[in-house]
C-alpha positions as CSV (number, residue, x, y, z in Angstrom):
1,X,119.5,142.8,93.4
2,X,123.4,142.1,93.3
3,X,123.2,140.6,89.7
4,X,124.5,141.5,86.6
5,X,121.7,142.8,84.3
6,X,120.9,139.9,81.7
7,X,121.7,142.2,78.9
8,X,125.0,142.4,80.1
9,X,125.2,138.6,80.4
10,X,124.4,137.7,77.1
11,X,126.7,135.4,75.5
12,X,127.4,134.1,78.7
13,X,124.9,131.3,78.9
14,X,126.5,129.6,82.1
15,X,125.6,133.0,84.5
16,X,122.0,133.4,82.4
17,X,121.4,129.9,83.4
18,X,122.2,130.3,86.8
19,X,119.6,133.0,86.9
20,X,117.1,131.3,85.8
21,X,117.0,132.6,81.6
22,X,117.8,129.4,79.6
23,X,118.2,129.7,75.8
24,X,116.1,127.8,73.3
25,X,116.9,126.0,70.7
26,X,115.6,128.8,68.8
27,X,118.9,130.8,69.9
28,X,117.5,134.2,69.9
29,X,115.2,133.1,72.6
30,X,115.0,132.3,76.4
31,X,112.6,130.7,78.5
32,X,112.4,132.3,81.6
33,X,112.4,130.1,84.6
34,X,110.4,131.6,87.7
35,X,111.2,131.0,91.5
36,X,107.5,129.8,93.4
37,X,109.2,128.2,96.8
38,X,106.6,125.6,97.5
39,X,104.9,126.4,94.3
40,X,103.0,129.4,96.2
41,X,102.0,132.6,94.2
42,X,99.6,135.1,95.3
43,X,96.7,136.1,92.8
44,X,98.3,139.5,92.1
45,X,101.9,138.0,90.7
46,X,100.1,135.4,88.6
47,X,97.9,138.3,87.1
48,X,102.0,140.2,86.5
49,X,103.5,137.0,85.2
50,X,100.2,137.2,83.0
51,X,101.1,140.3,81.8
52,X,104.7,139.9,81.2
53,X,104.3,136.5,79.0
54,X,101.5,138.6,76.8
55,X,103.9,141.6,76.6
56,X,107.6,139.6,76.1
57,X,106.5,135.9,75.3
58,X,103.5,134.8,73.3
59,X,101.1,134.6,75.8
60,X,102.1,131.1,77.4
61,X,102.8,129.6,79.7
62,X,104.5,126.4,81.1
63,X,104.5,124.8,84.5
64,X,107.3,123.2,85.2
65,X,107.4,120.1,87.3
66,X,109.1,121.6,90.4
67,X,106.8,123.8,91.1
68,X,107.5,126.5,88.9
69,X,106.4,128.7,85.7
70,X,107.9,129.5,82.9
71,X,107.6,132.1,80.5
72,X,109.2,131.1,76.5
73,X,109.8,132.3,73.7
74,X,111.5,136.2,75.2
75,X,113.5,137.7,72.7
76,X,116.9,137.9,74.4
77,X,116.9,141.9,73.8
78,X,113.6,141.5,76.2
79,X,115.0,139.4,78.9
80,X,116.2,142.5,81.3
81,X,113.1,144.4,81.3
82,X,110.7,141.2,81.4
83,X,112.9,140.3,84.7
84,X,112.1,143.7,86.1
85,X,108.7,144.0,85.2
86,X,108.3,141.0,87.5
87,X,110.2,142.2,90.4
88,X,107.5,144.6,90.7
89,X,105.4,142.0,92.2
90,X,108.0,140.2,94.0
91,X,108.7,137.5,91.3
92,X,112.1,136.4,91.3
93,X,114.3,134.5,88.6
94,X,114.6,131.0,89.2
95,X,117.8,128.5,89.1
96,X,119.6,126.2,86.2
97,X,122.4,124.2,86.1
98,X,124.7,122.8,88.7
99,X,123.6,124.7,92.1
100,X,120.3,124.4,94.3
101,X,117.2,124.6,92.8
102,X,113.6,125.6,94.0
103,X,112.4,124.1,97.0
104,X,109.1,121.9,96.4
105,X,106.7,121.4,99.1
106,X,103.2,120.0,99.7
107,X,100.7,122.3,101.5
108,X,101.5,120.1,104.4
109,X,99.2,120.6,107.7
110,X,98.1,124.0,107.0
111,X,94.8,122.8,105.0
112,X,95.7,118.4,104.2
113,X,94.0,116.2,106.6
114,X,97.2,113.5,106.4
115,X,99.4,116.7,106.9
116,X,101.9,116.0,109.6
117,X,104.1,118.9,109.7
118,X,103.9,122.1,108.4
119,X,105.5,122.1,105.0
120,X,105.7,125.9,104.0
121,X,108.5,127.3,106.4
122,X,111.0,125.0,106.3
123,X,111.0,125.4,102.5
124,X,110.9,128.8,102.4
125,X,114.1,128.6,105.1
126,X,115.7,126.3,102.9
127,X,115.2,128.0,99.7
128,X,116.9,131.6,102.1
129,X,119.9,129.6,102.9
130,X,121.0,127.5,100.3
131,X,118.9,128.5,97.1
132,X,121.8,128.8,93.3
133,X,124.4,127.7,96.0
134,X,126.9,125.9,93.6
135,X,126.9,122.3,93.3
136,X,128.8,119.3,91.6
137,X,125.6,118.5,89.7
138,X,122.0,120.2,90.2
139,X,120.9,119.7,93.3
140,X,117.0,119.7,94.2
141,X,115.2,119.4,97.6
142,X,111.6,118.7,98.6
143,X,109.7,118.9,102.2
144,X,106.7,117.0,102.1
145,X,104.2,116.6,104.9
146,X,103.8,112.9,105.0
147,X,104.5,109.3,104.0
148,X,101.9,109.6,101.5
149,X,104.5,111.3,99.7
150,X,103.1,113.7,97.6
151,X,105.8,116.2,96.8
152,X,108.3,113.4,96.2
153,X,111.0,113.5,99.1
154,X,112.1,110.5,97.6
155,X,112.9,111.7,94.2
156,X,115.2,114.9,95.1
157,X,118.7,115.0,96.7
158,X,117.5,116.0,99.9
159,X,114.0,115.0,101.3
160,X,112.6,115.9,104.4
161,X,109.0,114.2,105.2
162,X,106.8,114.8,107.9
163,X,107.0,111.7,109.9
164,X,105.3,110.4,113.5
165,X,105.7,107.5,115.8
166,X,102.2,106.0,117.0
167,X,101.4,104.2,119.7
168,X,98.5,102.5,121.2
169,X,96.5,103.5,124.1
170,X,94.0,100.0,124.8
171,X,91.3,102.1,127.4
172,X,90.0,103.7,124.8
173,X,89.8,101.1,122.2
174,X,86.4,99.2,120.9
175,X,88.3,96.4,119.5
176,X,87.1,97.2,115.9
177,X,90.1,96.3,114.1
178,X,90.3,99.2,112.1
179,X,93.6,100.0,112.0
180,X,94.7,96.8,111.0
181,X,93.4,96.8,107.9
182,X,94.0,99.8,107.0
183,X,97.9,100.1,107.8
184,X,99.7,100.7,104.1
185,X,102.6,98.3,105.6
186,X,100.8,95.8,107.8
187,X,102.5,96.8,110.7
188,X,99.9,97.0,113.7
189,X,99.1,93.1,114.9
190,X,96.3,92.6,116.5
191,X,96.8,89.7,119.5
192,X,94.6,88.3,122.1
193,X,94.8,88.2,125.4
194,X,93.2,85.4,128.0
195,X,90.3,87.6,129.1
196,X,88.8,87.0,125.6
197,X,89.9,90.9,125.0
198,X,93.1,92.2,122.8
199,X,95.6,94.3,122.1
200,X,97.2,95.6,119.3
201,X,100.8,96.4,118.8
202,X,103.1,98.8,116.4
203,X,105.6,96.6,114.2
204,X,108.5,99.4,114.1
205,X,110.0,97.9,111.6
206,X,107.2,98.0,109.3
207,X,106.1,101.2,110.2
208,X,106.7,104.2,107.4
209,X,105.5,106.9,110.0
210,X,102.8,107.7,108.9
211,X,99.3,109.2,110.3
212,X,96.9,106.8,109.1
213,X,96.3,105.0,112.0
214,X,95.6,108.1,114.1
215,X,93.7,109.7,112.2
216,X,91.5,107.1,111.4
217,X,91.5,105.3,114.6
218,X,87.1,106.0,115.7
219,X,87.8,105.4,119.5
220,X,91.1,108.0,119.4
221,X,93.1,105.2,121.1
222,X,96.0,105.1,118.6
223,X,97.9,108.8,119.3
224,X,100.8,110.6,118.3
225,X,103.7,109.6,120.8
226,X,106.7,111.9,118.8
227,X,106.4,113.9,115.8
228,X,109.3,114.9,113.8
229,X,110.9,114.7,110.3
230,X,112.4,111.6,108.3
231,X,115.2,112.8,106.1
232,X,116.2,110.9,102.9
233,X,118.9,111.8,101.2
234,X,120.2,110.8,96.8
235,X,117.0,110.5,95.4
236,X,117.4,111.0,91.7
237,X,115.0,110.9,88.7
238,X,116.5,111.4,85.2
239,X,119.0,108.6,83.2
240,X,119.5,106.7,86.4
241,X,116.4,107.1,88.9
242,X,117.5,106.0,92.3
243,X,115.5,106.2,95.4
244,X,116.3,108.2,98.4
245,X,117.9,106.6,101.3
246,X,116.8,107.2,104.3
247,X,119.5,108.9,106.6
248,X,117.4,109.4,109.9
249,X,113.9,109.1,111.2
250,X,112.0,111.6,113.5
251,X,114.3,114.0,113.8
252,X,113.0,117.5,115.9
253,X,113.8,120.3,114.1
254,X,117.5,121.2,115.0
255,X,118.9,118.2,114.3
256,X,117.5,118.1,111.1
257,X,119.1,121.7,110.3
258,X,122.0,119.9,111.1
259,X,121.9,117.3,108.9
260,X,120.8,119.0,105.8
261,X,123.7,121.3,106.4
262,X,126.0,118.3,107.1
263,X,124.5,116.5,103.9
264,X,124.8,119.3,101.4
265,X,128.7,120.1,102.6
266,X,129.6,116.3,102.1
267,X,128.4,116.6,98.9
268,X,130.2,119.5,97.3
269,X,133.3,118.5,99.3
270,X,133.1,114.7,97.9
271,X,130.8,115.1,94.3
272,X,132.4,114.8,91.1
273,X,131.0,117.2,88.4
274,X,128.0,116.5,87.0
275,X,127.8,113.6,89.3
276,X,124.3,113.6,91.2
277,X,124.3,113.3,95.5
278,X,122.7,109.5,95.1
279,X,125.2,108.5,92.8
280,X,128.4,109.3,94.7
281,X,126.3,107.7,97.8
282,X,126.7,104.7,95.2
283,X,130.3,105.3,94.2
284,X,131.5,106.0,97.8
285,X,129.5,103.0,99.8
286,X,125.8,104.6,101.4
287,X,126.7,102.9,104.5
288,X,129.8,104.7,104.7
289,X,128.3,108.4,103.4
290,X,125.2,108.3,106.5
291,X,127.6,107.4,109.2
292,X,129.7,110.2,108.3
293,X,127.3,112.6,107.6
294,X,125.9,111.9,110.7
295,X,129.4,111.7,112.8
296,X,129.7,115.3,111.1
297,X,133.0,114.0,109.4
């Protein structure tokens, strides 16, 4: 690794944050923050991080809510060699203060049944690219595989969901009406037509994208017409929750590269410090932020 070894860095809590080591209030002491892109760890580094917390800690552990574990109470003497003992099984420092933090994902489509994209390797691609890269403010993204949501694309700076555009296909359908009672955003109508039959028709303006209806559908007449990726951008928990707004829907895959790129420049080009991605969206006008995100301004 190209850092500095934490016993050189202590005193200098700025560059142990940014690797992860963040001292206690007891001041001696550091909890150390560990990187799980996607919250994945195989059996054989939980049994080393195990190890280190019973050697360097006091046997505990935390999970942290992105995904993470941490190990507290390391005497900050034990820091270096309590990092090193986990390299060994390819456990990494994670990230504090003002710069990317882990990725969190979902287990998307590998093994959910609403999974709509696969979750794993665009996180681990975004956590290689941008991952301690230096921000106004922290700066946290999530991929998550579908509208239901579960690893909160909403919430972070950057969100990308799984996303699809259904569409109906009436040969195959037994008029059971199914699907519209079962839409989250009543946004299939169901209307009838003269030969005592009907049809049923996707409200687009209702519709969140997700796979509900084709999934569920028992005749297989609602399908999957384009699947892509709806990316949301200044979601914010904390003092001052904000939502994520929505900066494009059902993008393929290069375009949404693009964007996230686009998205993360604007931000340390326009952020003020310690000034979160939603809230300069608020300062500057959101209107005005997507349009030139997207014109690549």
């Amino acid at each position: 690794m190209s850092e500095k070894p934490a016993r050189e860095l202590w005193g200098d809590l700025a560059a142990l944050k940014k690797i992860g080591m963040v001292q206690q209030k007891q001041k001696e002491y550091f909890a150390l923050r560990l990187r799980a892109v996607g919250g994945d760890l195989t059996s054989a580094q939980l049994r080393k991080i195990v190890e280190v917390a019973d050697k360097y800690g006091r046997g505990e552990l935390h999970l942290s809510t992105r995904q993470g574990i941490e190990i507290h109470n390391v005497h900050h003497t034990d820091i270096e060699n309590a990092r090193k003992e986990l390299e060994t099984a390819g456990v990494y420092m994670g990230a504090c203060g003002p710069r990317v933090r882990i990725i969190v994902a979902c287990p998307g489509n590998s093994t959910c049944r609403w999974g709509i994209i696969d979750t794993k390797t665009p996180a681990k691609e975004l956590d290689s690219k941008y991952f301690r890269e230096d921000t106004p403010h922290k700066f946290k993204l999530a991929v998550t595989g579908c509208p239901h949501n579960c690893a909160k694309a909403t919430e972070n700076d950057i969100g990308v969901m799984g996303a699809i555009l259904p569409a109906w296909r009436g040969d195959a359908c037994t008029d059971c009406g199914l699907c519209v009672s079962i839409c989250p955003t009543n946004a299939i109508e169901k209307r009838p037509l003269p030969d005592g039959k009907s049809r049923y028709v996707l409200l687009e303006d209702k519709c969140i994208n997700c796979s509900i209806c084709t999934s569920s559908c028992p005749a297989d007449s609602w399908v999957v017409e384009k699947r892509g990726y709806n990316l949301f951008i200044g979601g914010t928990m904390g003092k001052i929750p904000r939502l994520g707004t929505i900066l494009k829907k059902l993008l393929d895959k290069p375009e949404l590269d693009t964007l996230i790129e686009r998205s993360l420049r604007y931000y340390q080009k326009n952020g003020r410090k310690k000034e979160r991605f939603g809230h300069m969206l608020d300062r500057l006008g959101a209107a005005q932020v997507k349009q030139e995100i997207l014109d690549g301004v």
